[in-house]
N, C-alpha and C positions, 0 to 999 in steps of 0.2 A: 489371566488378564489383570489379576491384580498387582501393586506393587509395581506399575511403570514410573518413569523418570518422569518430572516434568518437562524435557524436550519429548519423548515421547510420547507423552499425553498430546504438545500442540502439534508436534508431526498426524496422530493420529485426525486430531480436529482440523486440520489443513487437507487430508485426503478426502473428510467429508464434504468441505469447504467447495475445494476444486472442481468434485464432481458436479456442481451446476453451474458455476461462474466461468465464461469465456468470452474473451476479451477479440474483438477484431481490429481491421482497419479504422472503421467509422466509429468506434467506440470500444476503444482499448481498456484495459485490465490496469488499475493501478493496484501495485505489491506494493508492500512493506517488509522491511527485515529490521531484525533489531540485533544487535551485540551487544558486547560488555562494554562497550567503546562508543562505537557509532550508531547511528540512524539512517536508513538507505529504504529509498523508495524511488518507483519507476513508472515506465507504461510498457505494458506489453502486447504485442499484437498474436494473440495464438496461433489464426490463422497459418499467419509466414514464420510462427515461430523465430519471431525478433523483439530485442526489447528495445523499443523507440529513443528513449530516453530515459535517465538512470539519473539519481542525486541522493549527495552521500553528507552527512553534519554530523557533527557532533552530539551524543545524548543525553542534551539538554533541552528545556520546553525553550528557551530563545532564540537558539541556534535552530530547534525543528518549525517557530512559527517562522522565520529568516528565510529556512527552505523551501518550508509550503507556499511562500507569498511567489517567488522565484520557480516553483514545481507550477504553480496553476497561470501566470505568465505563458510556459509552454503548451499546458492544455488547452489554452482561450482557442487551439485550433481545432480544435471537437468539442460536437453538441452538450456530450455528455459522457459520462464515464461511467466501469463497474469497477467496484473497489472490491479486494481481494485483501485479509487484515492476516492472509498466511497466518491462522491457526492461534493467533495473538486475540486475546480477547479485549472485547473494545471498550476498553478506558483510559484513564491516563494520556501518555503522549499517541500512541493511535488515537486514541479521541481527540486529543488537541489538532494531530497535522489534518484531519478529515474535515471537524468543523471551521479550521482556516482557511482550507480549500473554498469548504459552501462558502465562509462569508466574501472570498475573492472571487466567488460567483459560477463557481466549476459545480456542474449538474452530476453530482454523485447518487 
């Protein structure tokens, strides 16, 4: 167990993650992904196994507050969401696109 990768390690804390967060129709799953590049986050519906909508920026904090204003726009059509931070621990820019979402009013 010891001496894993760090994609390992969040692959590992993403399988923990998963196992209780599921996303439906009425209240779908927002993902995150991160690269060396870009910022990508979405909605997922588990249920029908579709992802609703998908948004992709650049990985910078102006371009990801840009998206989240633009990402929660689409959400204003459900009550409420479950956030899914995919194994990424929550600081930095997951912290930033999350609490942009609250303050554009999306029930996280």
């Amino acid at each position: 167990m010891a001496n894993l990768t760090k994609k390992e390690r969040r692959i590992r804390r993403k399988a923990h993650i998963r196992k209780n967060i599921h996303g439906t129709s009425e209240k779908p799953r927002v993902f995150v992904f991160k690269s060396n590049r870009y910022f990508y986050a979405g909605l997922a519906d588990d249920d029908k196994s579709v992802v609703i909508k998908s948004f992709m920026s650049k990985k910078n904090e102006k371009d990801i507050l840009e998206m989240a204003k633009k990402f929660a726009q689409e959400a204003k059509k459900f009550d409420s969401l479950v956030f899914d931070r995919s194994g990424y621990k929550y600081h930095g820019l997951i912290q930033k696109f999350v609490e942009e979402l609250r303050k554009e009013g999306i029930k996280i």
